[in-house]
C-alpha positions in Angstrom: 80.2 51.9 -30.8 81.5 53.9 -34.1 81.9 50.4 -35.7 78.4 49.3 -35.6 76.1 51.7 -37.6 72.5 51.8 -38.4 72.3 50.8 -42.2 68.7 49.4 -42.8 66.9 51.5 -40.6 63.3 50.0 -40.5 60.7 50.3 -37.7 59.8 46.8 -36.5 56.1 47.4 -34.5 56.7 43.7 -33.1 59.9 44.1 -31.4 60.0 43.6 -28.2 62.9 45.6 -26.3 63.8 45.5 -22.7 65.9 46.3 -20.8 67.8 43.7 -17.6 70.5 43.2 -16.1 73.2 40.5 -17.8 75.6 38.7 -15.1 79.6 38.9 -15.7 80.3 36.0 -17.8 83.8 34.5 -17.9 84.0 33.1 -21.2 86.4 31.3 -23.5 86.7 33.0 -26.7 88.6 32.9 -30.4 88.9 36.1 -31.8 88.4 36.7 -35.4 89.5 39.6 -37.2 89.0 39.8 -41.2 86.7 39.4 -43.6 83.1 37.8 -42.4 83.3 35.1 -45.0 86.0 33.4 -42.9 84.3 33.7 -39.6 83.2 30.2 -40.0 87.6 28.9 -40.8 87.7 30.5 -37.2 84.2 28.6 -36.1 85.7 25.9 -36.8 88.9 26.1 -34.8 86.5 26.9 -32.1 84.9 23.9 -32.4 88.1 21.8 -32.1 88.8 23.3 -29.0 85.4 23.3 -27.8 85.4 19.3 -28.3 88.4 18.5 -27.3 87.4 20.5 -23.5 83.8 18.8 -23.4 82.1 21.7 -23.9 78.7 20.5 -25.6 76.4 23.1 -26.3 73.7 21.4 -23.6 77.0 22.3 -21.1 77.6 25.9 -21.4 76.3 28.7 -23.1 77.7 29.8 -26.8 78.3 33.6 -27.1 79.0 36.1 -29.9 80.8 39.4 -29.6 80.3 41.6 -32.3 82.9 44.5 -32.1 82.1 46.1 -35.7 79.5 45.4 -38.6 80.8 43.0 -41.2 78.5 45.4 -43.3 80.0 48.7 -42.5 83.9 47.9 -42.0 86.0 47.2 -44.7 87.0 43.6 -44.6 90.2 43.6 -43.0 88.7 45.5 -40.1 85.9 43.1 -39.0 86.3 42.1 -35.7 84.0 38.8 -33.8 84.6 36.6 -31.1 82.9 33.3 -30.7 82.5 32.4 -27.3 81.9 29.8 -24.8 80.8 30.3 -21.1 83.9 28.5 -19.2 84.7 29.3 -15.6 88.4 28.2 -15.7 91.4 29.2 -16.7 92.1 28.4 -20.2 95.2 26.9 -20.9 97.5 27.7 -23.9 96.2 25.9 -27.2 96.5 25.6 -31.0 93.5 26.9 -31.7 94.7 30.4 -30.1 91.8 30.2 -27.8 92.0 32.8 -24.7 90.1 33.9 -21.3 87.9 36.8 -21.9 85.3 38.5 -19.5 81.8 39.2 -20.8 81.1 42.4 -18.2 77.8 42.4 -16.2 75.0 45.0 -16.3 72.1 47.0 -17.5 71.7 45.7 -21.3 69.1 46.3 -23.6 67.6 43.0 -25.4 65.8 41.1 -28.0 64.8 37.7 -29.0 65.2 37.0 -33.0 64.1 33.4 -34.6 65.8 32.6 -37.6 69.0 32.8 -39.0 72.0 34.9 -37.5 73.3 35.9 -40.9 72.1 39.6 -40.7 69.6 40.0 -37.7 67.6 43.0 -38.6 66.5 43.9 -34.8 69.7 45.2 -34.6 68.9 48.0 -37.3 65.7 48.8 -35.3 67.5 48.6 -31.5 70.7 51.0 -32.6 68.4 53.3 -34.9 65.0 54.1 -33.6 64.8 52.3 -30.1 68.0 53.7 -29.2 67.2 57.6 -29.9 63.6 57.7 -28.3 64.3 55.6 -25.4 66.8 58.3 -23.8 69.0 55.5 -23.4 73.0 55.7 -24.0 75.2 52.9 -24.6 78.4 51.7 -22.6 81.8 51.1 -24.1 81.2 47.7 -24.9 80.5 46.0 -28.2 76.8 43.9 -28.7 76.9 40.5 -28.2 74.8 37.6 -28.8 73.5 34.5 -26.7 73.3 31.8 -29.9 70.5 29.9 -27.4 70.6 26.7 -29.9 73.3 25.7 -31.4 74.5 22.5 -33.0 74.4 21.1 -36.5 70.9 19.2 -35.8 69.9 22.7 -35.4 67.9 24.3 -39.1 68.3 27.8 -39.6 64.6 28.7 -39.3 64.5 27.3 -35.8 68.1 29.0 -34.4 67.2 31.5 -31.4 69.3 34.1 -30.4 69.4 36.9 -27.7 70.9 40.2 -28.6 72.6 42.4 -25.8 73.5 46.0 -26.1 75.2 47.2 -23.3 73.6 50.5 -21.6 75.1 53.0 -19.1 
């Protein structure tokens, strides 16, 4: 992944990294390509869609895949999808909402608490973690389970689960 760099490479002695095995996930994604400020314009057509299929976030599961570092791209080159675990077929839409395929296998993976603005694990899992664990990464981008989602839900409560996909 030449798109997602180490930047703020600090050891975290609390992390906990390990390593399973994700499941394929079909998934119903907007992508989002452009500066990271208007990732949440694009959120937002998500959530229309979302609504309008009766997807709550108690019904599926809410994904992010990250294909470049808003930090290390210029703006015009960030890519993100926002996702939602959906089974069917997704039929065409305003909201430019497609079918995508999150790919199953061997991942490497963290909890982080708090907010999903800059998740510093990721520093710590592509810098330090990834060069003394002999590991090597597949040809997929990280992505993120957003375990709690919602409005109700305050920033220093919001769980996520980071994946990095590993040969």
């Amino acid at each position: 992944m030449e798109k997602y760099k180490t930047l703020n490479y600090a050891v975290k002695s609390n992390m906990e990294i390990k390593i399973v095995t994700f499941t394929e996930t079909p998934v119903a994604a907007l992508e989002h390509i452009g500066p990271h400020q208007r990732v949440y314009d694009t959120t937002r057509k998500f959530l229309e869609w979302r609504k309008a299929n009766g997807l709550s976030p108690g019904s599926c599961k809410t994904f992010g895949i990250h294909y470049s570092d808003h930090r290390s791209v210029p703006p015009q080159e960030y890519r993100f999808d926002i996702c939602v675990s959906y089974a069917k077929e997704v039929k065409p839409n305003s909201q430019g909402v497609v079918s995508k395929l999150i790919p199953g296998g061997r991942c490497a993976t963290f909890r982080h608490h708090g907010s999903r603005e800059h998740i510093e694990g990721m520093d710590f899992l592509y810098g330090k973690w990834l060069a003394d664990s002999g590991e090597e990464l597949r040809d997929y981008p990280p992505f993120f389970h957003y375990v709690n989602v919602g409005p109700d839900v305050a920033e220093h409560e919001m769980i996520t689960d980071v994946y990095a996909p590993l040969k």
